[in-house]
C-alpha positions in Angstrom: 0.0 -74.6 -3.9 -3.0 -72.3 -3.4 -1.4 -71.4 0.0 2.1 -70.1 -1.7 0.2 -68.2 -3.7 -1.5 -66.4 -1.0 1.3 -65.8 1.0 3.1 -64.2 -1.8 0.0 -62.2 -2.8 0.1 -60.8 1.0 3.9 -60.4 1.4 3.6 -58.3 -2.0 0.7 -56.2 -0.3 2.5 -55.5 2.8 5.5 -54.1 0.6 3.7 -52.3 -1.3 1.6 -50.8 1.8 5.1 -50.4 4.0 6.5 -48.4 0.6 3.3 -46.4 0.2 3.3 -45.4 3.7 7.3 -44.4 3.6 7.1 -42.8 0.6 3.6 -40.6 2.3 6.1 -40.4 5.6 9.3 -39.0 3.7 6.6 -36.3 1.3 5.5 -35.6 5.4 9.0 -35.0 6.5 10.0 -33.3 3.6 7.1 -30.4 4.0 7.6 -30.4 7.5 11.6 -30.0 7.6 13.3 -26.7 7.7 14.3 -24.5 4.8 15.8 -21.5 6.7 15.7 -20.0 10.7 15.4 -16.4 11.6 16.0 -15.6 15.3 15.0 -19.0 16.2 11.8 -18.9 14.5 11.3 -21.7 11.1 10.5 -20.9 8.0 9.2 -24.7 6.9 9.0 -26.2 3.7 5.7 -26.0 4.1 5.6 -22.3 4.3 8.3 -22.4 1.1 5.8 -24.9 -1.0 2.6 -22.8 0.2 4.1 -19.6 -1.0 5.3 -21.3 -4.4 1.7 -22.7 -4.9 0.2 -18.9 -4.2 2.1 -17.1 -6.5 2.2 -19.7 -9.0 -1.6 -20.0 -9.1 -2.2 -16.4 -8.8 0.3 -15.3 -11.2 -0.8 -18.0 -13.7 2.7 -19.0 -13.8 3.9 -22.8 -15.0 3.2 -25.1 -12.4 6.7 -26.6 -12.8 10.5 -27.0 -10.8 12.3 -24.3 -13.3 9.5 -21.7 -12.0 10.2 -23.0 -8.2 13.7 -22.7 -9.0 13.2 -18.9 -10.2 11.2 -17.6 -7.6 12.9 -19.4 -4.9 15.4 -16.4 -3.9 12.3 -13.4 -4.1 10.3 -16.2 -2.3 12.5 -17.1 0.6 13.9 -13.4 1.4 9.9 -12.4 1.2 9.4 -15.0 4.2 12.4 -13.9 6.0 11.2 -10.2 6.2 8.1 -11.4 7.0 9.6 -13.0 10.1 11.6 -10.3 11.0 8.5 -7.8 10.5 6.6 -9.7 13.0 8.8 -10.2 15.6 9.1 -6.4 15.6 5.5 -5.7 15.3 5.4 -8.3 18.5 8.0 -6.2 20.5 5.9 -3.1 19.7 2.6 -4.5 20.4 1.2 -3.9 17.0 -1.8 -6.8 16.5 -3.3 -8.1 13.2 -6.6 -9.2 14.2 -8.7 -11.8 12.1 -11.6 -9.6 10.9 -8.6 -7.0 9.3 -7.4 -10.4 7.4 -10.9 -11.6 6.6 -11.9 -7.9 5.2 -8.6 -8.0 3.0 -9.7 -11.4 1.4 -13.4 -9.6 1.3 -12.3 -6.6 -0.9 -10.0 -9.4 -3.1 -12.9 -10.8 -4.0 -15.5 -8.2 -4.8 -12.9 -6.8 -7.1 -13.0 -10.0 -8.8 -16.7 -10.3 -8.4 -16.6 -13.3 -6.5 -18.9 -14.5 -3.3 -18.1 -14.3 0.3 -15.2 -17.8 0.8 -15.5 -18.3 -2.8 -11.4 -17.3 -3.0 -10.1 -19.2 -0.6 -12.0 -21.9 -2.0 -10.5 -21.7 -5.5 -7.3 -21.5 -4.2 -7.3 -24.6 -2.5 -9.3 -26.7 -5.3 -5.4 -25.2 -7.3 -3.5 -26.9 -4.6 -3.0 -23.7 -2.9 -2.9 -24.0 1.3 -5.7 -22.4 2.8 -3.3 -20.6 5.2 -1.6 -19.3 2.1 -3.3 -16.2 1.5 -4.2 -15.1 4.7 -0.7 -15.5 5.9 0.3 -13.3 3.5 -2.4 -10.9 4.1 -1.5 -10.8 7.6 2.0 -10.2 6.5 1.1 -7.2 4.3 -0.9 -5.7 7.3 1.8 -5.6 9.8 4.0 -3.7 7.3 1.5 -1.0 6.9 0.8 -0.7 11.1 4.9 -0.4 10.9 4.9 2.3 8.6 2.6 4.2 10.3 4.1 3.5 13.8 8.1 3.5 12.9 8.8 4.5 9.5 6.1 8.2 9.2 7.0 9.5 12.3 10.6 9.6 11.1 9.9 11.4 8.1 11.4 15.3 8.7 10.9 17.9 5.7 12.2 21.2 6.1 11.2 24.0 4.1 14.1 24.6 2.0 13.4 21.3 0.5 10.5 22.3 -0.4 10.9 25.6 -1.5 14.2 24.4 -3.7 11.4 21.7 -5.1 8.9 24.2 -6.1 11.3 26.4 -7.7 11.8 23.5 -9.9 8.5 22.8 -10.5 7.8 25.8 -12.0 10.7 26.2 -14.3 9.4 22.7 -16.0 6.8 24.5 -18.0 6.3 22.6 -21.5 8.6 19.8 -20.6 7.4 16.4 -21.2 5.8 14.3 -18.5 4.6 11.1 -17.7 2.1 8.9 -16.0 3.1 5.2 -16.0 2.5 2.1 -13.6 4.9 0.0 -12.7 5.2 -3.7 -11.8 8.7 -3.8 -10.2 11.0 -7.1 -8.9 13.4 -6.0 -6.6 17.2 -7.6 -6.5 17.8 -9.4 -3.0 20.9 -10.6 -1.5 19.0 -14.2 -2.3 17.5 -14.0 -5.5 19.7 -14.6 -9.2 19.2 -11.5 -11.4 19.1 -14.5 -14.1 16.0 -16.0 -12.4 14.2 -13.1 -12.0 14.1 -12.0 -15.8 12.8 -15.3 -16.4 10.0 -14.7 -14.3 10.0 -11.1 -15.7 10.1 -12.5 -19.2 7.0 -14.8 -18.5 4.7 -12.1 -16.8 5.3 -9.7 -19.5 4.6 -12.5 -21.9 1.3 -13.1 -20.0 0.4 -9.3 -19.7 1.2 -8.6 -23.6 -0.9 -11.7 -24.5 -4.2 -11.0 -22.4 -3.7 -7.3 -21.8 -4.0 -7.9 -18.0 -1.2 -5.4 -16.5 -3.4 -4.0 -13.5 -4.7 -7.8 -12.6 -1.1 -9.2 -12.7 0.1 -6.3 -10.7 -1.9 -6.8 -7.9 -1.7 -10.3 -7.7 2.0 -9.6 -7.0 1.6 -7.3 -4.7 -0.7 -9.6 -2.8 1.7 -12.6 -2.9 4.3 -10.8 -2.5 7.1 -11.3 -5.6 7.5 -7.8 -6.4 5.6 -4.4 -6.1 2.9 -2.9 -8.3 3.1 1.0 -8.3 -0.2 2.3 -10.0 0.7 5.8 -10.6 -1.8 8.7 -10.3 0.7 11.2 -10.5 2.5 12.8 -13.6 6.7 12.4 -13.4 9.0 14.9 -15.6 11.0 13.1 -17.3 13.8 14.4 -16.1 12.9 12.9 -12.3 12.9 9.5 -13.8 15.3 6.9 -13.6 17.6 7.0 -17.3 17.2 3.9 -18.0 13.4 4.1 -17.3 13.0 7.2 -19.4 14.8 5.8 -22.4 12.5 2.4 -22.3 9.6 4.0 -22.4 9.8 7.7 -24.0 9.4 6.1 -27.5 6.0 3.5 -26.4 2.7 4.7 -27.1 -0.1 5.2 -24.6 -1.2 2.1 -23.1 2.0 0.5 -24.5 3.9 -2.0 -22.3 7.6 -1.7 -21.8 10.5 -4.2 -22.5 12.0 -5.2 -19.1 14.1 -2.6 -17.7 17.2 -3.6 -15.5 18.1 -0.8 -12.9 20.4 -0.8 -9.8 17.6 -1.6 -7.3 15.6 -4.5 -9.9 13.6 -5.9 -12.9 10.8 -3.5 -14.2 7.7 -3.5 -16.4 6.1 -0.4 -17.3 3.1 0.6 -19.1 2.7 3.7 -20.1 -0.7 6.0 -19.1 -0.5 8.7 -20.9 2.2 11.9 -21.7 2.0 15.2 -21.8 3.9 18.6 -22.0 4.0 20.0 -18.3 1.5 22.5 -17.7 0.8 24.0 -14.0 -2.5 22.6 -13.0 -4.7 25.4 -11.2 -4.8 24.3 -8.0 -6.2 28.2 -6.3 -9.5 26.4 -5.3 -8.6 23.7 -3.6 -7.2 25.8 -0.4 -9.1 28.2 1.6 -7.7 30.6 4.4 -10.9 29.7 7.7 -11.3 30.1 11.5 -13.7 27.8 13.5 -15.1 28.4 17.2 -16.5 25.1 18.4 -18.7 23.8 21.0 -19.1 20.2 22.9 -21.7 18.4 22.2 -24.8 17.5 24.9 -24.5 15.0 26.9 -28.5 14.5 26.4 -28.7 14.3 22.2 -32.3 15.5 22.5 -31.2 19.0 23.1 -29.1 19.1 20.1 -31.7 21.6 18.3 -31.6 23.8 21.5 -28.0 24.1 21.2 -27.5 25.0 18.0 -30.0 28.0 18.1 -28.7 28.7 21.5 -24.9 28.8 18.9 -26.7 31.0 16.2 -27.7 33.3 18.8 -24.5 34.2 20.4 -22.5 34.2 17.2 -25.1 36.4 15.4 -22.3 39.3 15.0 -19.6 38.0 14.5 -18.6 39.7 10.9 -14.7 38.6 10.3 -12.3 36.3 12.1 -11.3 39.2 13.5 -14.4 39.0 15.8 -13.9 35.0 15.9 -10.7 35.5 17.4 -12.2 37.4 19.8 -15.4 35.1 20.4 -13.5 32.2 21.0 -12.0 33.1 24.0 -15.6 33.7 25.9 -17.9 31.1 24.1 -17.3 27.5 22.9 -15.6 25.0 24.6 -12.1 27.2 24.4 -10.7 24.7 21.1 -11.3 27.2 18.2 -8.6 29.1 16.8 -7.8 30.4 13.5 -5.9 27.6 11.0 -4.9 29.5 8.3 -4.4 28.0 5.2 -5.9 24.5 4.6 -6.2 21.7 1.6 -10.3 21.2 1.5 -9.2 17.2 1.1 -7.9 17.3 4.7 -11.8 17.9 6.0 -14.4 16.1 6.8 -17.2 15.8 3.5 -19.9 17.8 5.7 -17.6 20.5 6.6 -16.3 20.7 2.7 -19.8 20.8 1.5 -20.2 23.8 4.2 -17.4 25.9 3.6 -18.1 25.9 -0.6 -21.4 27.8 0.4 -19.6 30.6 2.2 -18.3 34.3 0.9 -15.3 35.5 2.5 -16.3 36.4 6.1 -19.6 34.9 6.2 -20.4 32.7 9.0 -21.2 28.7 8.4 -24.3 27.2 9.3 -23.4 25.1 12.8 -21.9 21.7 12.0 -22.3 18.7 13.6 -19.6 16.5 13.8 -18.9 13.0 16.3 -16.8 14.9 18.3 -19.0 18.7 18.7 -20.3 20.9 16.8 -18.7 23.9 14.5 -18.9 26.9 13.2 -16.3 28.6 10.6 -15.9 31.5 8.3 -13.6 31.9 5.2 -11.4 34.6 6.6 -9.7 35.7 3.0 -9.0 34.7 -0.7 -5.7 35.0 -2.2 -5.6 33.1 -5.5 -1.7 33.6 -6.0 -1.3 32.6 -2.3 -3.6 29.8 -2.4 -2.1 28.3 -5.7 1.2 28.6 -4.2 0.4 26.8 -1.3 -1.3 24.2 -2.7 1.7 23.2 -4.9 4.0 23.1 -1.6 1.7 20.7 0.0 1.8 18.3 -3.5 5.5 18.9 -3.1 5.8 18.2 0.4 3.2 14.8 0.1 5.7 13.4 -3.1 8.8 13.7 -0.7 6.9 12.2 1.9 6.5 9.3 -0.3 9.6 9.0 -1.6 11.5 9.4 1.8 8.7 6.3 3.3 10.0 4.2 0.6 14.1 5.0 1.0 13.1 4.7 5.0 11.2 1.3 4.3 13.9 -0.4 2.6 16.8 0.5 5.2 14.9 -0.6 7.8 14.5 -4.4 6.3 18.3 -3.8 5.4 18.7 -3.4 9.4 16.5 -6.0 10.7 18.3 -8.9 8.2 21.8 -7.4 9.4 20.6 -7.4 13.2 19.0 -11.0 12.7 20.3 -14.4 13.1 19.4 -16.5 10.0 20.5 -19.5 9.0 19.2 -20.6 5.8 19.6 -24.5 5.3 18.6 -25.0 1.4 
């Protein structure tokens, strides 16, 4: 009797070992098995459940299969261009190298006022993969090395553009204007307009409730389910979007939109501030200089030498008239007179320089890492100055808005160009 018992007692403890370890195997080959291919490469269901897990946790979202089931198009079309991104950042020989990731995480977490591995760690005591974030990091990285490399360079502004622009700027003159941020969830050929206003509806839920717009916006950006557009600039009204500007002209400052459905996606604003449209003086933030400049010794002990040996042979020179002359028989040959220049676009030490000078008075010698300078303010035109300065905002805001246009048909291109075969 005794021995019955004890062979039943072990046949029930091998079943229940043998289901135990098929029901660990099938959880195995379930996160290991294949949720979509993009030129032969695999996105895994690990990759899908790690990304799920990131954004859920970051975005404080419900931890539950009708959130999986809403994110699941923004989340698998993220991966995808994230694949395709890569593999062109491969052909190009654009690198991500660890210590770019590991400073990303490191300025994550000083703005949250957490230690050094302290967010990776929280992460993972949420469930969250520590691969999780720094794949996505890495992923976020490469698409800012390809905008610099392929998208800027393609970026051509002619003047009429510009000029057309400012002529338009200045006829706005007591028309309302705004300054809003944006957090925005773009429509995909894989994501349900239906499922993203429920995720929509719950962030904006979440950002009413614990007045948390800027945190929840970056936390998207950084995981990737939409975009967060902190705006520093004002918009007229009548640049914005119609359906934008009728969601939000009525809000108060620091008021948060309802969601606002547009061709391109979902959008919650909140509103910075508004104002009538005023032309900001902008006259002292260009100056009109020259520079002559000189290598620096190879021996850096005879850097003193040199510059009295500089203030000697420039001690006449009176206008850029006589610097245009100087330059062709001292220096090393490089100076030349720039013209017109935005005071941003220098170096701090030169800045700090050149707001010490009078028209035609020469600068102190400046040493820079790669020589050392001398300059001169050659003229002040206010009118000129303030007109140039508003062509160069103009000319930076179509910039932008020509990087973005740029950005989005080049992911168009790569998923038409790509082989993918999604299998979920």
């Amino acid at each position: 009797m005794i021995l019955k018992i004890l062979i039943i007692i072990h046949l029930i403890f091998v079943m229940n070992v043998k289901y135990a370890f098929t029901q660990d195997t099938n959880e195995k080959i379930e996160l290991i098995s294949i949720a979509a291919i993009v030129n032969d490469e695999p996105i895994t269901m690990m990759d899908l459940d790690g990304r799920f897990k990131l954004i859920i946790i970051s975005s404080n979202l419900p931890n539950n299969e009708k959130t999986r089931k809403n994110l699941y198009g923004q989340v698998i079309q993220s991966l995808i261009n994230e694949i395709l991104q890569s593999q062109e950042a491969k052909k190009l020989g654009i690198r991500v190298t660890n210590a770019e990731i590991e400073n990303n995480i490191r300025f994550i977490e000083n703005q949250n006022n957490l230690n050094k591995g302290e967010l990776i760690e929280t992460l993972y005591k949420n469930g969250v993969p520590k691969s999780a974030l720094p794949t996505r990091l890495k992923a976020n990285l490469i698409t800012e090395k390809l905008l610099q490399q392929v998208i800027r360079p393609k970026v051509i502004i002619n003047q009429n553009e510009i000029n057309n622009e400012y002529n338009n700027y200045i006829s706005n003159v007591d028309k309302i204007e705004l300054k809003f941020s944006e957090i925005l969830f773009p429509f995909g050929n894989l994501s349900k307009k239906e499922d993203l206003m429920l995720i929509a509806k719950q962030l904006r839920k979440q950002i009413i409730e614990k007045d948390n717009f800027d945190i929840i916006g970056e936390r998207i950006k950084e995981n990737g389910t939409g975009k967060y557009i902190k705006n520093t600039n004002w918009t007229l009204s009548s640049n914005l979007n119609k359906n934008i500007y009728e969601s939000i002209k009525k809000i108060e400052k620091d008021n948060i939109s309802e969601l606002i459905i547009t061709n391109t996606g979902i959008s919650i604003i909140r509103l910075d501030n508004k104002r009538k449209f005023k032309i900001p003086d902008l006259s002292m933030t260009v100056e009109d200089i020259s520079f002559i400049s000189f290598d620096l010794p190879i021996n850096k002990n005879k850097t003193e030498s040199l510059i009295k040996e500089i203030k000697e042979k420039t001690l006449n020179i009176k206008s850029c008239g006589d610097m245009a002359k100087m330059v062709k028989i001292i220096g090393n040959k490089k100076g030349k007179y720039l013209g017109k220049i935005l005071l941003r676009n220098l170096p701090e030490y030169f800045i700090e320089e050149i707001e010490k000078l009078s028209i035609n008075q020469l600068s102190n010698p400046i040493v820079a890492d790669d020589g050392i300078y001398i300059t001169m303010i050659c003229e002040r035109n206010n009118k000129l100055n303030q007109e140039f300065a508003i062509k160069e905002m103009i000319k930076t805001n179509i910039k932008s808005r020509y990087i973005i246009t740029l950005k989005e048909r080049y992911l168009l291109d790569l998923n038409r160009k790509a082989l993918i075969d999604i299998r979920m």
